[in-house]
C-alpha positions as CSV (number, residue, x, y, z in Angstrom):
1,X,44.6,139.1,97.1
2,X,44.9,142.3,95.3
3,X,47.3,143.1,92.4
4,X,49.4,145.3,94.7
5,X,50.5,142.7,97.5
6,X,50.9,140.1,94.2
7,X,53.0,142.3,92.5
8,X,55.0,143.2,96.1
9,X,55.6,139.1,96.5
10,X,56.7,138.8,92.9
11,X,59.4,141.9,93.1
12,X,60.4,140.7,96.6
13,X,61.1,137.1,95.4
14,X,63.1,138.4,92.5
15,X,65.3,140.5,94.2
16,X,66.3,138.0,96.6
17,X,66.7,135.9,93.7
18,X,69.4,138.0,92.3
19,X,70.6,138.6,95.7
20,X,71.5,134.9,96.0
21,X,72.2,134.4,92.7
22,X,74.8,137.8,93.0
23,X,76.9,136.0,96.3
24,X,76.7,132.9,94.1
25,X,78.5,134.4,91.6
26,X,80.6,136.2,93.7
27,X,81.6,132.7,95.8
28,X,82.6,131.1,92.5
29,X,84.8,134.1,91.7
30,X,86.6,133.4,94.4
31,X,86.9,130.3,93.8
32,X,88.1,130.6,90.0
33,X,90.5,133.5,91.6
34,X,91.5,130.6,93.5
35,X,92.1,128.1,91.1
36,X,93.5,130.3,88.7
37,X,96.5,131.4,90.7
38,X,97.1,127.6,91.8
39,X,97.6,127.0,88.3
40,X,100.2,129.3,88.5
41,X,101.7,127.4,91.4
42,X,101.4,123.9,89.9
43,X,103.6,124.7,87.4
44,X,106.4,125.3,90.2
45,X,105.2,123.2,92.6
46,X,107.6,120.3,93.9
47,X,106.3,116.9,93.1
48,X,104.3,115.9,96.2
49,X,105.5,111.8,96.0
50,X,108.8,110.9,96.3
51,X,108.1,107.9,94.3
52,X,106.6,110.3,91.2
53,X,109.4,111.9,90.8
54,X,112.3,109.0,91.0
55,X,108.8,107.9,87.7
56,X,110.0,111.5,86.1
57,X,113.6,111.4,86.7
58,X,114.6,107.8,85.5
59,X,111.9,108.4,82.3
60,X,113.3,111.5,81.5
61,X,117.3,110.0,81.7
62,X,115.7,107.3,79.4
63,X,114.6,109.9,76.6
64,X,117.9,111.4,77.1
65,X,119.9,108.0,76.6
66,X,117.8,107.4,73.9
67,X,118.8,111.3,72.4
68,X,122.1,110.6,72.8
69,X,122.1,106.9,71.5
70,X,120.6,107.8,68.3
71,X,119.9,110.8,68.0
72,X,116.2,111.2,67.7
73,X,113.6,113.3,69.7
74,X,111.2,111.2,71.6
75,X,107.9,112.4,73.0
76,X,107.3,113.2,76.2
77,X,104.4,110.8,77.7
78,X,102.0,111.8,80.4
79,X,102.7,109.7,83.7
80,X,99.9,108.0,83.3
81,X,100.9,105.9,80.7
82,X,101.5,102.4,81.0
83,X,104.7,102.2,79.9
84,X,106.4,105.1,81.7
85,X,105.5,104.0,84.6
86,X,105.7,100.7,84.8
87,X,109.1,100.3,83.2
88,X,110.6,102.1,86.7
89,X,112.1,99.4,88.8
90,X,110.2,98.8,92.0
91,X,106.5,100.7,91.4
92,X,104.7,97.7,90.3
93,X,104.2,97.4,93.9
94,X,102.0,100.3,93.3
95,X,100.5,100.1,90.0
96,X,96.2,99.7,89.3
97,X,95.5,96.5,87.1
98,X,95.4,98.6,84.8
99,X,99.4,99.2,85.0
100,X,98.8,103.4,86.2
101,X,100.1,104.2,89.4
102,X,97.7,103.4,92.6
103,X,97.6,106.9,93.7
104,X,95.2,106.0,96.2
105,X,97.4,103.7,97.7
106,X,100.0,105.6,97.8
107,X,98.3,108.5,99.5
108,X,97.2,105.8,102.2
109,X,101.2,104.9,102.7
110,X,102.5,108.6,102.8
111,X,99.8,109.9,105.5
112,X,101.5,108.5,108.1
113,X,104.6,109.7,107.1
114,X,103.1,113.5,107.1
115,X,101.4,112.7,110.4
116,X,104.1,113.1,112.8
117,X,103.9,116.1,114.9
118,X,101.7,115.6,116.9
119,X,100.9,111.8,115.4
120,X,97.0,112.7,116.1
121,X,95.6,111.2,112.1
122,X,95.6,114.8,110.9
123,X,97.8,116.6,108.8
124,X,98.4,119.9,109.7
125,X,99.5,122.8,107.9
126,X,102.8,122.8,109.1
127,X,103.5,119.2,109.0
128,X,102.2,119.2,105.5
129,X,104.3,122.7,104.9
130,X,107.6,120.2,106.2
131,X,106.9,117.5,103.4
132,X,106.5,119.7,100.4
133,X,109.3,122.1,101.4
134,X,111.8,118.4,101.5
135,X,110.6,118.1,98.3
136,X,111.6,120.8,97.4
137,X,115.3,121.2,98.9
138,X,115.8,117.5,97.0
139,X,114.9,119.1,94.0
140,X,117.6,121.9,94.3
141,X,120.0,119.5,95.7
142,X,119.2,117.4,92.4
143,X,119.2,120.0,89.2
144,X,122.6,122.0,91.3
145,X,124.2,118.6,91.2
146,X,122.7,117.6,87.2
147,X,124.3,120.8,86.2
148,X,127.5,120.4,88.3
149,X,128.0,116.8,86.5
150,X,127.3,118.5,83.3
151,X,129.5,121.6,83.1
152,X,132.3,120.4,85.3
153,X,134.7,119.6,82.5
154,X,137.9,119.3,84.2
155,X,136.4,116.9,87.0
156,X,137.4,119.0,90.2
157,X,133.8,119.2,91.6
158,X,133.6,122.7,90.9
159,X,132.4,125.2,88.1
160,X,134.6,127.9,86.7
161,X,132.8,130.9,84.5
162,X,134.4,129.8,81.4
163,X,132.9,126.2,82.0
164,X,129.8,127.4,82.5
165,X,129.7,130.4,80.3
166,X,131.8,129.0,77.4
167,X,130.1,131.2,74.6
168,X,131.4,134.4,76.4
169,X,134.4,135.3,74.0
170,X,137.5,137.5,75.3
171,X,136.3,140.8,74.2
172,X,133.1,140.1,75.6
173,X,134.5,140.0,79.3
174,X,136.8,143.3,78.6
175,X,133.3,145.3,77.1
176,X,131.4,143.6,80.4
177,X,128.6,145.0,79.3
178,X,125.7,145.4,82.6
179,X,122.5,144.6,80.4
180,X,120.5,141.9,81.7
181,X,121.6,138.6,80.9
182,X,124.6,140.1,79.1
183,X,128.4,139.3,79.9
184,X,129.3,141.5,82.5
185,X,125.8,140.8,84.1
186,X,126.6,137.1,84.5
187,X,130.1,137.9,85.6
188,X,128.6,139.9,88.7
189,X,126.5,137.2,89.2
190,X,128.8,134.9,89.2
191,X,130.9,136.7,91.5
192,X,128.5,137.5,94.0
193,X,127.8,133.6,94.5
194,X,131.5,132.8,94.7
195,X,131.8,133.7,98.3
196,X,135.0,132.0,99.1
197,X,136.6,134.6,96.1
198,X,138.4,131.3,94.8
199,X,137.4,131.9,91.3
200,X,135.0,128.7,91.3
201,X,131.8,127.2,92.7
202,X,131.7,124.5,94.8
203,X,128.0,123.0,94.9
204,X,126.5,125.5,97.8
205,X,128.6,128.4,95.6
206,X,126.7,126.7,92.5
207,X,123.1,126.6,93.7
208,X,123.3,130.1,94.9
209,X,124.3,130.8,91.4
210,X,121.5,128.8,89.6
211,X,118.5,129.6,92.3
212,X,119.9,133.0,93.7
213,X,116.1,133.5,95.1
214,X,116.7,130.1,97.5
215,X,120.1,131.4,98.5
216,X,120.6,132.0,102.0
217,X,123.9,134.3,100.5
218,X,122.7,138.0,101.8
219,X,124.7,139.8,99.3
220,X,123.4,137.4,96.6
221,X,119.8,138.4,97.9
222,X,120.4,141.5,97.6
223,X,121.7,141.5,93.8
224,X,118.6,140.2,92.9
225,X,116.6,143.4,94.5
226,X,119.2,145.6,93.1
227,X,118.7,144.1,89.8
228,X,115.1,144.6,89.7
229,X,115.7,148.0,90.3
230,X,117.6,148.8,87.8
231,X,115.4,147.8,85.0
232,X,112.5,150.0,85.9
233,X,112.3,152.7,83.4
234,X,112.0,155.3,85.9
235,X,113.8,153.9,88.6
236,X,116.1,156.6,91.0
237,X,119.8,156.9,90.4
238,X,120.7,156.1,93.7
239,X,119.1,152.6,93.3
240,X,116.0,152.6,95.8
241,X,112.4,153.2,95.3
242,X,110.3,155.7,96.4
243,X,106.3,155.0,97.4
244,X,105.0,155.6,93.2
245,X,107.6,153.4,92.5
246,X,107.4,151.1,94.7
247,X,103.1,151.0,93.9
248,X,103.9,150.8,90.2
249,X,106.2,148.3,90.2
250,X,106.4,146.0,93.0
251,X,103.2,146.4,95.2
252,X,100.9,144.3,92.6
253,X,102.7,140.8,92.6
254,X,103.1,141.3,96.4
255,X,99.7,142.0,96.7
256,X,98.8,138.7,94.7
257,X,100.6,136.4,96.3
258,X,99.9,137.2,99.9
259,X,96.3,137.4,98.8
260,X,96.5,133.8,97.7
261,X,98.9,132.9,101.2
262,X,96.3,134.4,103.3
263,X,92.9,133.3,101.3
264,X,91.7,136.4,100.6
265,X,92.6,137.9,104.3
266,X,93.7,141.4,104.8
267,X,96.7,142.7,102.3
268,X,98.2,145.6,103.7
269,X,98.0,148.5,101.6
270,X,100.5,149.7,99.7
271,X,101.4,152.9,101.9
272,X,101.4,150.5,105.2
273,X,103.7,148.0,103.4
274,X,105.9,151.0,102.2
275,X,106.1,152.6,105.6
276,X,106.4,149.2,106.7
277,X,109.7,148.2,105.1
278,X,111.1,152.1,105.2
279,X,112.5,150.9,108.2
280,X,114.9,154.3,108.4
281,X,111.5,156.3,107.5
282,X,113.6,158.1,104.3
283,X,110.8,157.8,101.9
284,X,112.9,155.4,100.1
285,X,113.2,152.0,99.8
286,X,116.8,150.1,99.6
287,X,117.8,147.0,98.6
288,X,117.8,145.7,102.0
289,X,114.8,146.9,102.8
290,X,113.2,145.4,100.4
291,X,114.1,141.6,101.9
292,X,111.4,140.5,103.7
293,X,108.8,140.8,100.5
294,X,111.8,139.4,97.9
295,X,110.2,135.9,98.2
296,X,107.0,137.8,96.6
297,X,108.9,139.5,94.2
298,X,111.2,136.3,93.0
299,X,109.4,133.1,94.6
300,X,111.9,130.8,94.5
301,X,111.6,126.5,94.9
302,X,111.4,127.3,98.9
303,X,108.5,130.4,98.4
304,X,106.7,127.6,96.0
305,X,106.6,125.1,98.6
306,X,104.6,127.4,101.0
307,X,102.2,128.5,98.4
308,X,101.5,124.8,97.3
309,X,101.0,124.3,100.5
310,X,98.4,127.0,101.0
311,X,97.1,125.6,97.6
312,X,96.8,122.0,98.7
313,X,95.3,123.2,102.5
314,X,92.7,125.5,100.9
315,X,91.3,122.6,98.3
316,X,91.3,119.4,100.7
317,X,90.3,120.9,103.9
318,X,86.5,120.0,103.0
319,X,85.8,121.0,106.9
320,X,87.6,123.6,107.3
321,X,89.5,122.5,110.5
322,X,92.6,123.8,109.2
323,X,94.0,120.5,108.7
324,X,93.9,117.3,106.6
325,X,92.3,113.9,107.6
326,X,93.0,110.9,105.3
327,X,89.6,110.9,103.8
328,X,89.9,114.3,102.6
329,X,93.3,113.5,101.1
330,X,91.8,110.7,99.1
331,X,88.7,112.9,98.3
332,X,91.0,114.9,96.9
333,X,94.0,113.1,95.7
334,X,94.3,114.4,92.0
335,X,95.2,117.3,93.6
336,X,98.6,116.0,95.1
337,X,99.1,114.1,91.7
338,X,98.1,116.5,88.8
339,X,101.2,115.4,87.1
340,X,99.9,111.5,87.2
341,X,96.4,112.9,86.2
342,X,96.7,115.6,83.8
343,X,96.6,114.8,80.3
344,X,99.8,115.5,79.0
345,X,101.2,117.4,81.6
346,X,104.6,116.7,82.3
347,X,106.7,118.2,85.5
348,X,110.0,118.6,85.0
349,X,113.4,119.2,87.3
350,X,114.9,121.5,84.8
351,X,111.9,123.7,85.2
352,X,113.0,127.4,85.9
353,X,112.6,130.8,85.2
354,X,115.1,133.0,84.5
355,X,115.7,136.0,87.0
């Protein structure tokens, strides 16, 4: 064999070397892009078991007891410890020999529960999609009532601004100063959730007010755009966005998130968004125009559910069938119970950024 065909095997091997080993690489991108931006989810995600979060709630009213009782800070455990969980009335039903929770058996008892439309021993997405997103209204039902039981002095069931806001002093309501997060800002917030005008909030009034991004309240919705608007350096005086604006600002975190929704599918581009929304084609963007991407812009407890959703899909479907057998749950099942599993990691109700 002469040097040249040698040398012509030897070049073409190693470029097709690199050419696997390049889509390799590019695959486990992907796949870190992936898991990167699910981390991002978990830490908003609702708790997947019912049962793990009754675990976090009655642990977490025991630390506080114990605050209040006598005044000292204790640690926060991970949920795999013994004690935590096992101190919880009713889980030793579900507890390993070595006292953790039986995650695989619980997975086993919940599957039917998910399986219900059609009841064909799949999970689908949107029966999977129904689940988390419960879990997710419980926990907005759950901190709206903690905080209701916490700031409702008077006992009437409803929440007045100087119970809620008792730091604001009387010259800081005459200044009402609009900065973010500044008197005058929290008073227009306020207001915009009081939709009766009474003055108060009732619980619905109250959870607008604490999760305005889950609030089915248009005008509150609408604050929330507003508000975004207004702290962009460059931002128009008549409160809408034109297309730089609109690719500077908001066109990035839309882009990311429907890039995770859609695993990597086609994102429009910015201009086709733009021209999208600009329903009234004035090469500006309003408020309410900008609506139907606000769960992209402020993903809320509802917005989270969906995208941990996607998350949980996209890692368990091994097969690819676009939905979830049982063996594939339980392949994967530290991935519905990374707050049993992690090391430390703790989810808590309270959990929530501010706008």
């Amino acid at each position: 064999m002469s040097k040249a065909v040698v040398y012509s095997i030897i070049a073409t091997a190693t470029l097709f070397f690199f050419i696997v080993l390049s889509l390799w690489n590019l695959e486990e991108s992907k796949g870190s892009l992936n898991r990167r931006f699910g981390y991002k989810i978990l830490e908003r995600a609702p708790i997947f078991d019912p049962l793990v979060t009754k675990i976090e709630r009655e642990r977490q009213q025991k630390i506080d007891d114990e605050k209040n009782n006598i005044n000292n800070v204790v640690p926060r455990t991970s949920l795999g410890s013994t004690t935590s969980v096992s101190e919880v009335a009713e889980t030793y039903l579900y507890l390993t020999s070595g006292g953790k929770l039986n995650t695989t058996l619980r997975i086993i008892i919940l599957f039917p529960l998910l399986d219900r439309e059609p009841k064909d021993g799949f999970v689908a997405f949107n029966e999977l999609g129904s689940w988390i997103n419960q879990r997710a209204l419980e926990r907005l039902d759950y901190v709206t009532h903690a905080e209701l039981e916490s700031k409702d002095k008077n006992g009437d069931l409803s929440i007045s601004l100087r119970e809620y806001l008792p730091y604001l002093s009387e010259k800081d309501i005459e200044k009402k100063e609009m900065g973010h997060g500044e008197a005058g800002w929290w008073i227009e917030r306020f207001d915009i959730a009081d939709s009766d005008h009474s003055g108060l909030l009732n619980f619905t009034e109250l959870k607008d007010f604490l999760h305005p991004e889950d609030s089915q309240n248009k005008e509150m919705l609408k604050w929330m755009v507003r508000d975004r608007i207004k702290r962009m350096d460059d931002h128009e005086t008549d409160g809408k966005l034109n297309f730089n604006e609109f690719e500077d600002h908001l066109y990035s975190t839309y882009e990311s998130y429907v890039d995770f929704e859609t695993s990597g599918g086609d994102v429009p581009s910015a201009k086709d968004k733009f021209a999208d929304l600009d329903v009234n084609k004035d090469q500006l963007l309003s408020p309410e125009e900008l609506l139907p991407i606000l769960p992209y812009l402020y993903p809320g407890e509802i917005a989270y559910a969906k995208y941990y959703t996607c998350y949980l899909m996209n890692e368990g479907d091994d097969n690819e069938d676009k939905k979830l057998s049982l063996e594939e749950m339980l392949n994967h099942e530290f991935i519905f119970y990374n707050t049993v599993h992690a090391d430390g990691h703790v989810e808590s109700d309270d959990d929530h950024d501010e706008l």
